[in-house]
N, CA, C and O atoms as CSV, one atom per row, in Angstrom:
chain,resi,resn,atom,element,x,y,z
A,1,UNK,N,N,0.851,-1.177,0.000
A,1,UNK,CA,C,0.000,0.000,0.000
A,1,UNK,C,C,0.895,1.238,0.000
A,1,UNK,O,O,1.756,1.412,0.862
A,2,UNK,N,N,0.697,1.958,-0.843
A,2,UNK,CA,C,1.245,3.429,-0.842
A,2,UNK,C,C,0.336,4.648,-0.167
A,2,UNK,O,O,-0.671,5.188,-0.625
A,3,UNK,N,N,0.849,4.827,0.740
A,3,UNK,CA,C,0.312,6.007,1.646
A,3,UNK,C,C,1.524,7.026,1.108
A,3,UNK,O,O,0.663,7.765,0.630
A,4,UNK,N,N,1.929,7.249,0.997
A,4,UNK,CA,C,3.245,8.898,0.543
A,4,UNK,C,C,2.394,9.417,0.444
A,4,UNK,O,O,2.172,10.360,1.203
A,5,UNK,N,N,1.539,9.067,-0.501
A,5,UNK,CA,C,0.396,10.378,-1.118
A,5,UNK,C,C,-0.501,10.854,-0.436
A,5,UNK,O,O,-0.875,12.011,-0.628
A,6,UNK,N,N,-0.982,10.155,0.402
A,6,UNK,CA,C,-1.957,10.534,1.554
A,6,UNK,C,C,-1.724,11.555,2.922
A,6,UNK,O,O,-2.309,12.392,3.609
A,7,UNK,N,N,-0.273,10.757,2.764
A,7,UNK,CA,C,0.734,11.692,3.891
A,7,UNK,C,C,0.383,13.067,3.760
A,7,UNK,O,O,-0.240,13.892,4.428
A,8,UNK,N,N,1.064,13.030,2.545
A,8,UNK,CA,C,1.226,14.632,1.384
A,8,UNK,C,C,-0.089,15.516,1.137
A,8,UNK,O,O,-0.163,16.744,1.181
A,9,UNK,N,N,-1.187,14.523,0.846
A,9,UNK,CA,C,-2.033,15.665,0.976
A,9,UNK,C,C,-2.884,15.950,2.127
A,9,UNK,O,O,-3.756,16.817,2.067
A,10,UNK,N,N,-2.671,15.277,3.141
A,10,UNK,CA,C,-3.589,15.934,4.500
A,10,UNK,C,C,-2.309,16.790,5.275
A,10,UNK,O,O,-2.615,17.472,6.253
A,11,UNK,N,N,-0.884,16.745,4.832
A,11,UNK,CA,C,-0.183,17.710,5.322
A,11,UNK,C,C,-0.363,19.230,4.232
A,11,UNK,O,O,-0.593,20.386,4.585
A,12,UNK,N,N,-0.276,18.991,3.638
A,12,UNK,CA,C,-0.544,20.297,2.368
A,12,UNK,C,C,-2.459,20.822,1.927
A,12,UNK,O,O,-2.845,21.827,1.330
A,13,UNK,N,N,-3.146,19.846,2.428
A,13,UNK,CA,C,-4.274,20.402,2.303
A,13,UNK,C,C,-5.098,20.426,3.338
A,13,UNK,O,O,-6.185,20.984,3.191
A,14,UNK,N,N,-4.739,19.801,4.652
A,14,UNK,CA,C,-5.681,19.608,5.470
A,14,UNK,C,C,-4.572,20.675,6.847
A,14,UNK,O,O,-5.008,21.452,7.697
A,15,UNK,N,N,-3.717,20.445,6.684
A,15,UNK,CA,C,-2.563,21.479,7.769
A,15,UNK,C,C,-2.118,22.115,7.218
A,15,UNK,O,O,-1.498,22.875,7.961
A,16,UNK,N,N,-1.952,22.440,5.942
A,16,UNK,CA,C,-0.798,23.596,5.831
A,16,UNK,C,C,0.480,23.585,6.076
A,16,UNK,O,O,1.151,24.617,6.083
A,17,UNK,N,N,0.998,22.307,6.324
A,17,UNK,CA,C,2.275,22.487,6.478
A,17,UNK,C,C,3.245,22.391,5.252
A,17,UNK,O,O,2.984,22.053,4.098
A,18,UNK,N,N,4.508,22.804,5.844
A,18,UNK,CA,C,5.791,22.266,5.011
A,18,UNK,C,C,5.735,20.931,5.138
A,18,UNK,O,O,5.049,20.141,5.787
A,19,UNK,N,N,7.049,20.830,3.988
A,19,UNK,CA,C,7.676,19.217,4.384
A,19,UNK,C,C,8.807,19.685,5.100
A,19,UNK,O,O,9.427,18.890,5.806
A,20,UNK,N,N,9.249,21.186,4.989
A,20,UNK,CA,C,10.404,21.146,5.876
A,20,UNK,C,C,10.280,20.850,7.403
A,20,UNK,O,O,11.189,20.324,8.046
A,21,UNK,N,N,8.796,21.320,8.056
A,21,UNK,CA,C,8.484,21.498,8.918
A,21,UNK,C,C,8.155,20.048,9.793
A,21,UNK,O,O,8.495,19.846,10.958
A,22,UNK,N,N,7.475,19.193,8.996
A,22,UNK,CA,C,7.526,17.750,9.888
A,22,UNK,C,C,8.904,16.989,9.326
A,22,UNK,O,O,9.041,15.838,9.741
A,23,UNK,N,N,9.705,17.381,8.634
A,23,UNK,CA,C,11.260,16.666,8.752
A,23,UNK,C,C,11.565,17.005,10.075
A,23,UNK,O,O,11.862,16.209,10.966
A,24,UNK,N,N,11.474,18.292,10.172
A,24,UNK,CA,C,12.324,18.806,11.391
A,24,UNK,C,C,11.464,18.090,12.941
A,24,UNK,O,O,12.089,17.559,13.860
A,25,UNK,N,N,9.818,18.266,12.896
A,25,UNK,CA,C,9.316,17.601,13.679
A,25,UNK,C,C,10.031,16.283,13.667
A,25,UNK,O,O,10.725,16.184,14.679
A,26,UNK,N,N,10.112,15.184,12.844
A,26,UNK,CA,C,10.986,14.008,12.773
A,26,UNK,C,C,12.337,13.688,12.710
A,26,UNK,O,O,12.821,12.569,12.540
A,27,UNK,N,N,13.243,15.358,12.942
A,27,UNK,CA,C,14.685,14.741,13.252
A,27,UNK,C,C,15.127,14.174,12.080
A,27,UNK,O,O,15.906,13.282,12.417
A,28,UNK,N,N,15.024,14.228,10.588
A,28,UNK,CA,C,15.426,13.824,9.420
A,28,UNK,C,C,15.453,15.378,8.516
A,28,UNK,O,O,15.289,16.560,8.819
A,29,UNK,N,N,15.792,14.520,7.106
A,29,UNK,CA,C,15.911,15.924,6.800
A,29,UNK,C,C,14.976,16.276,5.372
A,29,UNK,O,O,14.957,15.466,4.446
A,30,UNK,N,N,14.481,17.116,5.333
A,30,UNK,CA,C,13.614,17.255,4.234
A,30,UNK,C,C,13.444,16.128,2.962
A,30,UNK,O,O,12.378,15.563,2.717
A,31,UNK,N,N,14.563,15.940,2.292
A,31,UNK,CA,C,14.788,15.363,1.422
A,31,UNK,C,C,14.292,14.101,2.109
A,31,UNK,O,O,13.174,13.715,1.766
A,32,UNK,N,N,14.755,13.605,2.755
A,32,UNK,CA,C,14.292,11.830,3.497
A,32,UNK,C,C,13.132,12.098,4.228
A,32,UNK,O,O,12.758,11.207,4.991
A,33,UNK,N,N,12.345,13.347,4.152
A,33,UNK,CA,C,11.157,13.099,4.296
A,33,UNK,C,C,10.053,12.898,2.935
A,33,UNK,O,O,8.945,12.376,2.812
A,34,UNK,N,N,10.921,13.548,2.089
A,34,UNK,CA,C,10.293,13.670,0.670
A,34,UNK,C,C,10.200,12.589,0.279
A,34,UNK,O,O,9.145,12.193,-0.217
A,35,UNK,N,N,11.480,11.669,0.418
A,35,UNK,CA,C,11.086,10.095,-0.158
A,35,UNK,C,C,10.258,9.554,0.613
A,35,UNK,O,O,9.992,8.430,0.189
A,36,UNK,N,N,9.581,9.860,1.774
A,36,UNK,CA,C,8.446,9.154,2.664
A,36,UNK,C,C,7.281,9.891,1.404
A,36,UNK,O,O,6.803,9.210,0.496
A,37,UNK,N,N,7.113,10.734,1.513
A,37,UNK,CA,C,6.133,10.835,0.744
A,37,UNK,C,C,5.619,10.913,-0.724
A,37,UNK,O,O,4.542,11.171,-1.262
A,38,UNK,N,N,7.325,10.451,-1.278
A,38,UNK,CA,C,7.059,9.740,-2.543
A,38,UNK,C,C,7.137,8.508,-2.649
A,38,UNK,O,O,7.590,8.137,-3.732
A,39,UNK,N,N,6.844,7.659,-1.877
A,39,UNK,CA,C,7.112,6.553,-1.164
A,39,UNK,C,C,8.334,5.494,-1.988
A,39,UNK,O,O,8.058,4.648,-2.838
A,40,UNK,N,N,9.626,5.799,-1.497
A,40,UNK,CA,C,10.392,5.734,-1.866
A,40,UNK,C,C,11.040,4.899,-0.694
A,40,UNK,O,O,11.632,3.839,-0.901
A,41,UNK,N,N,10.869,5.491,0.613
A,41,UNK,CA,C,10.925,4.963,1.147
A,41,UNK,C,C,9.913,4.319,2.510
A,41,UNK,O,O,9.122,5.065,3.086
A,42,UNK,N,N,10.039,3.182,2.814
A,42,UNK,CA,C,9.301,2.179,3.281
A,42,UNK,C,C,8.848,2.912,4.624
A,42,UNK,O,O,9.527,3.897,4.914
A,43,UNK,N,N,7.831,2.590,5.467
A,43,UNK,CA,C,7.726,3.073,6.740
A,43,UNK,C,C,7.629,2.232,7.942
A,43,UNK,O,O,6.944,1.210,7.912
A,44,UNK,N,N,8.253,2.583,8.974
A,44,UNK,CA,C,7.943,1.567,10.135
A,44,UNK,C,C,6.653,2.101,10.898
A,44,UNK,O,O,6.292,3.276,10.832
A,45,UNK,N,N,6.046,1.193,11.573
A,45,UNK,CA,C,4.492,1.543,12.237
A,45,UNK,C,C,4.669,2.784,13.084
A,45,UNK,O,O,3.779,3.632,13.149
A,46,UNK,N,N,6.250,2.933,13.978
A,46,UNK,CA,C,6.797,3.893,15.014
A,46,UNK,C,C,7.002,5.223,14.107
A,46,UNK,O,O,6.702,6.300,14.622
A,47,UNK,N,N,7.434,5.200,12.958
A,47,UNK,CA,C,7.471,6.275,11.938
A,47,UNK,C,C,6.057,6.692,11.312
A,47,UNK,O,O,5.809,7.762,10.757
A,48,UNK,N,N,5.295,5.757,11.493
A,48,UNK,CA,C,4.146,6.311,10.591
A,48,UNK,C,C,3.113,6.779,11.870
A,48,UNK,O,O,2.118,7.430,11.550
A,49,UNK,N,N,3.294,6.513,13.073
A,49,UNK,CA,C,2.565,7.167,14.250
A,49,UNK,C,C,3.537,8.356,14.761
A,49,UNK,O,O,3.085,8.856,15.791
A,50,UNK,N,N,4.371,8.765,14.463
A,50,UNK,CA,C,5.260,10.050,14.760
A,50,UNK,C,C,4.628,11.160,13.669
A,50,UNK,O,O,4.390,12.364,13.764
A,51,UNK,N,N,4.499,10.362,12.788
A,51,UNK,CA,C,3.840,11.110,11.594
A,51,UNK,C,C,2.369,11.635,11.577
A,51,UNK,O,O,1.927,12.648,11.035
A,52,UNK,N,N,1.722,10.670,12.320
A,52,UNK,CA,C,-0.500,10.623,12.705
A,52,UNK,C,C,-0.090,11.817,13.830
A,52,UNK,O,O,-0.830,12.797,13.916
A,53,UNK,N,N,1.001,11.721,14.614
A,53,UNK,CA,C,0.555,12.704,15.459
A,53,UNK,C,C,1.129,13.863,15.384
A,53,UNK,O,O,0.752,14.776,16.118
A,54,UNK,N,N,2.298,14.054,14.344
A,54,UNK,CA,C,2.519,15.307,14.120
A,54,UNK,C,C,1.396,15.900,12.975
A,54,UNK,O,O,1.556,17.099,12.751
A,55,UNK,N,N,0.489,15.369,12.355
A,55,UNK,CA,C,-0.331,15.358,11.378
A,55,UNK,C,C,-1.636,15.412,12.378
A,55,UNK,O,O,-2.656,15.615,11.719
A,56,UNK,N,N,-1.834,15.310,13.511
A,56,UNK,CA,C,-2.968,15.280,14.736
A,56,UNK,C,C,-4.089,14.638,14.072
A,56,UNK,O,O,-5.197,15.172,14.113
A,57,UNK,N,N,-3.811,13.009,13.168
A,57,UNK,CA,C,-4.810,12.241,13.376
A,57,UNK,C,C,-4.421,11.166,13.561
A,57,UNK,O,O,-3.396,10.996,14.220
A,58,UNK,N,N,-5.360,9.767,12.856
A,58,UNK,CA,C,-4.907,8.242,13.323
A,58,UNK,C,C,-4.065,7.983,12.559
A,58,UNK,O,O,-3.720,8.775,11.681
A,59,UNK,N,N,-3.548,6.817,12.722
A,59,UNK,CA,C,-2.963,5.742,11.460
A,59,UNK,C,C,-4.081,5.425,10.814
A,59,UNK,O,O,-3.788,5.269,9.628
A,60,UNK,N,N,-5.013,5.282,10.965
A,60,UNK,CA,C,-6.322,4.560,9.933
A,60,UNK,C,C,-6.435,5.801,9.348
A,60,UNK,O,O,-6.318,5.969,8.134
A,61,UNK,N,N,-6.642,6.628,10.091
A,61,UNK,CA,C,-7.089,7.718,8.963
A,61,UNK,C,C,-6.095,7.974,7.777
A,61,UNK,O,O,-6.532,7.979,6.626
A,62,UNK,N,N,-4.801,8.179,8.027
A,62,UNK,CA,C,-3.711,8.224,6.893
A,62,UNK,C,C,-4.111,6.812,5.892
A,62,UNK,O,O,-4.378,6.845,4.690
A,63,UNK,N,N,-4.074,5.896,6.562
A,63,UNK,CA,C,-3.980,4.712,5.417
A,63,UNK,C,C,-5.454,4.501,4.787
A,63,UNK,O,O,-5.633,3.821,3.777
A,64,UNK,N,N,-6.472,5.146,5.477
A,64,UNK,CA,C,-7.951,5.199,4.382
A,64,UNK,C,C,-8.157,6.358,3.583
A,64,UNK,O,O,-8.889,6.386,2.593
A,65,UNK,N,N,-7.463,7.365,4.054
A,65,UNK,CA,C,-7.693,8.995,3.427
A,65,UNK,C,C,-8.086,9.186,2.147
A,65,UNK,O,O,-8.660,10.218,1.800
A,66,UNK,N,N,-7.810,8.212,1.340
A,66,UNK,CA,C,-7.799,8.521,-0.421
A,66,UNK,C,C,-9.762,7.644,-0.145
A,66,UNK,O,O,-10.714,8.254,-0.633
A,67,UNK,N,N,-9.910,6.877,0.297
A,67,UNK,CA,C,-11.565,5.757,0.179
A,67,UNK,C,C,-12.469,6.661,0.841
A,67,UNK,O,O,-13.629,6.843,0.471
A,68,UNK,N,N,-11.830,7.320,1.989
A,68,UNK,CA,C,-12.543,7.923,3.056
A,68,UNK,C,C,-12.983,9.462,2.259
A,68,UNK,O,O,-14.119,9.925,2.360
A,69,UNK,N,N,-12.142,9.973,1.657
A,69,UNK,CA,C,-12.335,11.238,1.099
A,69,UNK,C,C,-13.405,10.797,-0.111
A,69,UNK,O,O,-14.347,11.566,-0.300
A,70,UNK,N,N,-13.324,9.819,-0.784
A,70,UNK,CA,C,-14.120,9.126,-2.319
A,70,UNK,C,C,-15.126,9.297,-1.785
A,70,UNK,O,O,-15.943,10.017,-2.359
A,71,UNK,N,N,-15.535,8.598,-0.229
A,71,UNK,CA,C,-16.948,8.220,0.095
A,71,UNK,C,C,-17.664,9.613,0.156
A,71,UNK,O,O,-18.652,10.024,-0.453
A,72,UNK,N,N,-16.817,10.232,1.125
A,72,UNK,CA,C,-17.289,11.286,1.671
A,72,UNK,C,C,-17.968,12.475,0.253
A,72,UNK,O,O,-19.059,13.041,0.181
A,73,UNK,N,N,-16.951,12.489,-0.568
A,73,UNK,CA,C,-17.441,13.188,-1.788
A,73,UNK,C,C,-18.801,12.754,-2.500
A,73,UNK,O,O,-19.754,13.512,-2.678
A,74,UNK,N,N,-18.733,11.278,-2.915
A,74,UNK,CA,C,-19.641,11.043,-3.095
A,74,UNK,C,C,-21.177,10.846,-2.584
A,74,UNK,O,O,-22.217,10.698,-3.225
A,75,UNK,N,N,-20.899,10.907,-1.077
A,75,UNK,CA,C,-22.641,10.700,-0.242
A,75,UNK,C,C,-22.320,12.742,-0.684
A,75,UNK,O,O,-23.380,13.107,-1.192
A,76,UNK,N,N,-21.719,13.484,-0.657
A,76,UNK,CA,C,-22.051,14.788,-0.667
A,76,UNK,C,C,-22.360,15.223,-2.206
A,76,UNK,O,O,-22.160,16.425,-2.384
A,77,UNK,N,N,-22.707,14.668,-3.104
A,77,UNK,CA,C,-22.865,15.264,-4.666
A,77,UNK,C,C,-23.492,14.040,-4.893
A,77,UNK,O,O,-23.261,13.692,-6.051
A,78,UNK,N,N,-24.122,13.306,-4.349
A,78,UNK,CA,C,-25.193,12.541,-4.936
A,78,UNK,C,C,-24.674,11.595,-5.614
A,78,UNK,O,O,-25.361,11.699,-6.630
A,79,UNK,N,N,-23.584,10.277,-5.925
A,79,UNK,CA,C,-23.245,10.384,-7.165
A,79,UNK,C,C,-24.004,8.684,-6.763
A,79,UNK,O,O,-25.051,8.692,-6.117
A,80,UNK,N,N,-23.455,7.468,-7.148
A,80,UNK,CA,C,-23.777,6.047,-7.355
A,80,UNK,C,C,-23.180,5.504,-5.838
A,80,UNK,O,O,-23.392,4.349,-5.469
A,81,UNK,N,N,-22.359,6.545,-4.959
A,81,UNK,CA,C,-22.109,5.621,-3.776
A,81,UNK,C,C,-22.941,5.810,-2.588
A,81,UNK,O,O,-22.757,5.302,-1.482
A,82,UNK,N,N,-23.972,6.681,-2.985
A,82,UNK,CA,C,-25.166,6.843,-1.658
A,82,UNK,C,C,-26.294,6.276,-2.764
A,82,UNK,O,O,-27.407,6.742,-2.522
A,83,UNK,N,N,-26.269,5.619,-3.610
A,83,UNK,CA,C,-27.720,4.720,-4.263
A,83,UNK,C,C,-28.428,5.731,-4.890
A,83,UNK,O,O,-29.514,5.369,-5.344
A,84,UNK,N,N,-28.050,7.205,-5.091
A,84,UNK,CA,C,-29.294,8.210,-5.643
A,84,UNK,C,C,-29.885,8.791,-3.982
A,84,UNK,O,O,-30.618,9.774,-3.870
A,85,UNK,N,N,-29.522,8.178,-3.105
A,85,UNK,CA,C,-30.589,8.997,-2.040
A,85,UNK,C,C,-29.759,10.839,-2.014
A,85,UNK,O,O,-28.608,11.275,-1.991
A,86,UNK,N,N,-31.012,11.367,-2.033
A,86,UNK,CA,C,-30.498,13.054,-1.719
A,86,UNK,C,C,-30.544,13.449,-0.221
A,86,UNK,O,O,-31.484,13.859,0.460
A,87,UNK,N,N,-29.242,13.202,0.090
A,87,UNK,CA,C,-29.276,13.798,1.900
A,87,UNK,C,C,-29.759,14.724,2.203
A,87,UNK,O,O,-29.766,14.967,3.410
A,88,UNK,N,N,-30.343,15.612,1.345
A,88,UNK,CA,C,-30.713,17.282,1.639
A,88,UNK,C,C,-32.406,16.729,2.164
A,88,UNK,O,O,-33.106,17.603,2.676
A,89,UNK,N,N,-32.823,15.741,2.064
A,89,UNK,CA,C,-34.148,15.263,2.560
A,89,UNK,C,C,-34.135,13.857,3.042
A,89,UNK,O,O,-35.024,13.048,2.776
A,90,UNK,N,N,-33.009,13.586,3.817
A,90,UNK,CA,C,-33.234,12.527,4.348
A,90,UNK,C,C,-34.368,13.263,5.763
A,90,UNK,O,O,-34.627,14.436,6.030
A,91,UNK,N,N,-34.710,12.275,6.257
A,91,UNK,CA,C,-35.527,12.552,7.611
A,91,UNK,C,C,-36.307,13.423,7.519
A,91,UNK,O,O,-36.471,13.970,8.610
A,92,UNK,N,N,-36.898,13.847,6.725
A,92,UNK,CA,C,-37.814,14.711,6.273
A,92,UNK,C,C,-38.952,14.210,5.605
A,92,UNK,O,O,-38.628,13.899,4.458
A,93,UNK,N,N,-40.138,14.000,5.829
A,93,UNK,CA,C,-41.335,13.542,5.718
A,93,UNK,C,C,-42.282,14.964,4.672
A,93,UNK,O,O,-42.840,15.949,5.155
A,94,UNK,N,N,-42.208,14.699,3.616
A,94,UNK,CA,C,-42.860,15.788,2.518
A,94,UNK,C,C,-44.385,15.920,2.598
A,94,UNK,O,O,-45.106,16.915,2.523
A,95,UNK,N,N,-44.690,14.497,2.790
A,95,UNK,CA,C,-46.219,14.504,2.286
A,95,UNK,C,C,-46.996,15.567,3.731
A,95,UNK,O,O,-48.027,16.234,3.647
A,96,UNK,N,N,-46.225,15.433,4.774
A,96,UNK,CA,C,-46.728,16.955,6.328
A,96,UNK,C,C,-45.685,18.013,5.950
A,96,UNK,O,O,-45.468,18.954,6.712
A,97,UNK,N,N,-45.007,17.869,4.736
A,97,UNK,CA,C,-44.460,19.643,4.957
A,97,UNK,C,C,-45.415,20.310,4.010
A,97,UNK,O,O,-45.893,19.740,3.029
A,98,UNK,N,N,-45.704,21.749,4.414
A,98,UNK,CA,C,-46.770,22.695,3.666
A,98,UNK,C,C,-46.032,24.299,4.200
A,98,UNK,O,O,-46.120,24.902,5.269
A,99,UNK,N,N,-45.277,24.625,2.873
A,99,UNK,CA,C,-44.689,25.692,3.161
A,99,UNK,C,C,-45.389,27.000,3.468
A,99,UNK,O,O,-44.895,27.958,4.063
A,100,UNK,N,N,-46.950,26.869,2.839
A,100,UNK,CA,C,-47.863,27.722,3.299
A,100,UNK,C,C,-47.901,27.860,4.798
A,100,UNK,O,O,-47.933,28.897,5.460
A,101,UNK,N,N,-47.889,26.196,5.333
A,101,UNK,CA,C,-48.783,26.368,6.648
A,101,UNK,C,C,-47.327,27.056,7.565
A,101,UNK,O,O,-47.552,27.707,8.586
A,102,UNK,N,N,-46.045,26.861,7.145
A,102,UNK,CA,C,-45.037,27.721,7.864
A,102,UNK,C,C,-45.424,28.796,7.671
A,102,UNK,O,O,-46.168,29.281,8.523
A,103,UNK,N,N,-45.155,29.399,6.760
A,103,UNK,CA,C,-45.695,31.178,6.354
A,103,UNK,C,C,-46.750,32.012,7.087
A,103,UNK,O,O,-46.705,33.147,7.562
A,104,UNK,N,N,-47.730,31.068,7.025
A,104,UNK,CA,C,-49.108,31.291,8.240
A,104,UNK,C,C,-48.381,31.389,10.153
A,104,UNK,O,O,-48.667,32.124,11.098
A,105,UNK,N,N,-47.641,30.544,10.029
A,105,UNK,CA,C,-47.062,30.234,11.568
A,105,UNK,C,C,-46.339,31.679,11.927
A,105,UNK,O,O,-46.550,32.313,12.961
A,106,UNK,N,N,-45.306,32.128,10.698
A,106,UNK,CA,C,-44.731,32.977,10.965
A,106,UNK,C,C,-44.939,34.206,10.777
A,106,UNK,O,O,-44.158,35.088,11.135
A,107,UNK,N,N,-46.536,34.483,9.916
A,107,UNK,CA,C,-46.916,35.638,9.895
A,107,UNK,C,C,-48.132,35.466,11.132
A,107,UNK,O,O,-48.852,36.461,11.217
A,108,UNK,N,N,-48.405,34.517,11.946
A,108,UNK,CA,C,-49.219,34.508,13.535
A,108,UNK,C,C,-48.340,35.404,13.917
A,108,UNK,O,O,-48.381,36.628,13.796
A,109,UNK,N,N,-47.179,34.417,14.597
A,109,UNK,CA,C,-45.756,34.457,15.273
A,109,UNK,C,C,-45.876,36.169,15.500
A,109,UNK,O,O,-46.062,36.693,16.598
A,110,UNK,N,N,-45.750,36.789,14.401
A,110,UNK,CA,C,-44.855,38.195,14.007
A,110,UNK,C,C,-45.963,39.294,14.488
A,110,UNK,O,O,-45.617,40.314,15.083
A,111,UNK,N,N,-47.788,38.896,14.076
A,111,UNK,CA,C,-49.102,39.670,14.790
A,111,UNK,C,C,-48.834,39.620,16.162
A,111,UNK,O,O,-49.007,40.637,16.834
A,112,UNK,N,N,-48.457,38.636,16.648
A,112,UNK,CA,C,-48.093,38.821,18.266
A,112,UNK,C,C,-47.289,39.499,18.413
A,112,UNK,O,O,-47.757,40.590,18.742
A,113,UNK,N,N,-46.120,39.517,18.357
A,113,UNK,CA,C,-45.084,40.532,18.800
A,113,UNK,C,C,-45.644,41.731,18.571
A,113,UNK,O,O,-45.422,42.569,19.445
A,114,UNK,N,N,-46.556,42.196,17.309
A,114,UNK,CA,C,-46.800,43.278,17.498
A,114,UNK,C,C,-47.663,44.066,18.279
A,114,UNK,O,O,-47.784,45.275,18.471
A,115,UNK,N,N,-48.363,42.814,18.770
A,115,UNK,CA,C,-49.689,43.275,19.608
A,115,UNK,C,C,-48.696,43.528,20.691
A,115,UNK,O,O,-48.656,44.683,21.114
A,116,UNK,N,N,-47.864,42.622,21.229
A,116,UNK,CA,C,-47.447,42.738,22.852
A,116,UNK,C,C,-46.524,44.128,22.739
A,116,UNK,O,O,-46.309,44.803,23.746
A,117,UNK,N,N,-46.018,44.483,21.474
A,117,UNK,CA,C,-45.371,45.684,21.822
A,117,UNK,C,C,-45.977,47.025,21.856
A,117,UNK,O,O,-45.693,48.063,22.453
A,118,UNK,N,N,-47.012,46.638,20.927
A,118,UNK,CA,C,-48.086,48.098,20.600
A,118,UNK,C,C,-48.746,48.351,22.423
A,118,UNK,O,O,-49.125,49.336,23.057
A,119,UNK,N,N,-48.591,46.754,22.749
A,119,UNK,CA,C,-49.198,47.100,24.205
A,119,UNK,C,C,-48.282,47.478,25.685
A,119,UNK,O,O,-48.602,47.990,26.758
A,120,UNK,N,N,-47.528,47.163,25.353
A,120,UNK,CA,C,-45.961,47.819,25.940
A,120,UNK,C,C,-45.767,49.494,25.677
A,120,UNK,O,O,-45.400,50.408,26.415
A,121,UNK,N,N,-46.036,49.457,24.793
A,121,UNK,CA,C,-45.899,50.915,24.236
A,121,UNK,C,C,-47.278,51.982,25.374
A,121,UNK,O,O,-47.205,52.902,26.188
A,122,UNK,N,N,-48.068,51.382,24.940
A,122,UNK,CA,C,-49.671,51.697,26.039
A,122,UNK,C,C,-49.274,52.023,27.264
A,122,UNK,O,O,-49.376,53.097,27.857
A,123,UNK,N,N,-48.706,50.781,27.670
A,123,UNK,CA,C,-48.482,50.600,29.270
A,123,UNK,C,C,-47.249,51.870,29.266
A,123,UNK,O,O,-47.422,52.539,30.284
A,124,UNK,N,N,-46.697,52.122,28.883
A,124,UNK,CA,C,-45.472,53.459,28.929
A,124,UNK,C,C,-45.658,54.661,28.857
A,124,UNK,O,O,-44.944,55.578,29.262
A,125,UNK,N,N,-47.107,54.695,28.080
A,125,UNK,CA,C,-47.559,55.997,28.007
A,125,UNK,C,C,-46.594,56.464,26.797
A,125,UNK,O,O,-45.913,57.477,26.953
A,126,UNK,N,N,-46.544,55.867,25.820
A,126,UNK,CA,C,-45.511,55.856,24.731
A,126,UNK,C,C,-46.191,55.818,23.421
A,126,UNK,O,O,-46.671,54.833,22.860
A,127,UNK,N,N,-46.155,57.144,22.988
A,127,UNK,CA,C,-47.420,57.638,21.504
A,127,UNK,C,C,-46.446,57.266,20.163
A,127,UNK,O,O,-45.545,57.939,19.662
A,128,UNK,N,N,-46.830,56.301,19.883
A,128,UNK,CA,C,-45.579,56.045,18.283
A,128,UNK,C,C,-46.291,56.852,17.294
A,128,UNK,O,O,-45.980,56.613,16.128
A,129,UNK,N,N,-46.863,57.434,17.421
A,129,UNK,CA,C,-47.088,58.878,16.287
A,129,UNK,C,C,-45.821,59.799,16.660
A,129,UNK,O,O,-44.734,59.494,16.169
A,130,UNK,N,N,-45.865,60.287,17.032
A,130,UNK,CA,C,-44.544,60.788,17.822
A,130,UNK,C,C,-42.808,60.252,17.602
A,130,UNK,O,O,-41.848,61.021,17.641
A,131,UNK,N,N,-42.739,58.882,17.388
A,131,UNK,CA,C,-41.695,58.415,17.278
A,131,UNK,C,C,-41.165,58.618,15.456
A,131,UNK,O,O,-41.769,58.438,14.398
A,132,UNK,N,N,-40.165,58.943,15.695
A,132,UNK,CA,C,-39.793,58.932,14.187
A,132,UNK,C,C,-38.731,58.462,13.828
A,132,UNK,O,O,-37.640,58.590,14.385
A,133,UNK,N,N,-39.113,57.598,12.389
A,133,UNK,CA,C,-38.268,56.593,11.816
A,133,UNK,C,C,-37.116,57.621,11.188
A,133,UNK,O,O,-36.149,57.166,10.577
């Protein structure tokens, strides 16, 4: 399995880092970090967890990153790996939504506030003829 590449892009797209910067985190030197992530050269499990945690995630996550990112793209753009379902309406029951009957709720909602303030206003002895916009 070639992880280099995975390395490489959750350090360059997901941190922002250099490669100079986790060589130096790892006590090697740029260049022999570069062949880690052209996988050039091989990794030990102790090297590739020096690496998850200067990178502040797992080892699974480095070695799934390329499947994990596929999936993830695909349940988000609809494509053949979520079956066609559209997440933008999962859990959402259509045949009781009625965008009218919201509209109604929120033009109630909004007659109240105005009553309780027109009556606030009363209680203050507070003439909004008087007030000016």
């Amino acid at each position: 399995m070639k992880i280099g590449s995975n390395i490489k892009e959750i350090r360059e797209v997901e941190k922002n880092y250099k490669r100079s910067y986790v060589a130096q985190k790892l006590n090697i030197t740029t260049r022999a970090y570069a062949n880690i992530e052209n996988d050039i050269t091989g990794l030990t499990v102790n090297r590739l967890q020096e690496i998850a945690s200067i990178l502040d995630c797992s080892i699974s996550y480095i070695l799934n990153y390329k499947q994990s990112k596929k999936e993830f793209y695909n349940h988000f753009h609809n494509y053949n790996g979520n079956k066609g379902v559209n997440i933008l309406n999962q859990g959402v029951n259509f045949s009781n939504f009625s965008l009218q009957k919201l509209q109604e709720e929120l033009l109630q909602s909004q007659r109240e506030r105005i009553a309780l303030l027109e009556t606030l206003l009363k209680q203050n002895n507070i003439n909004i003829s008087n007030i000016q916009t």
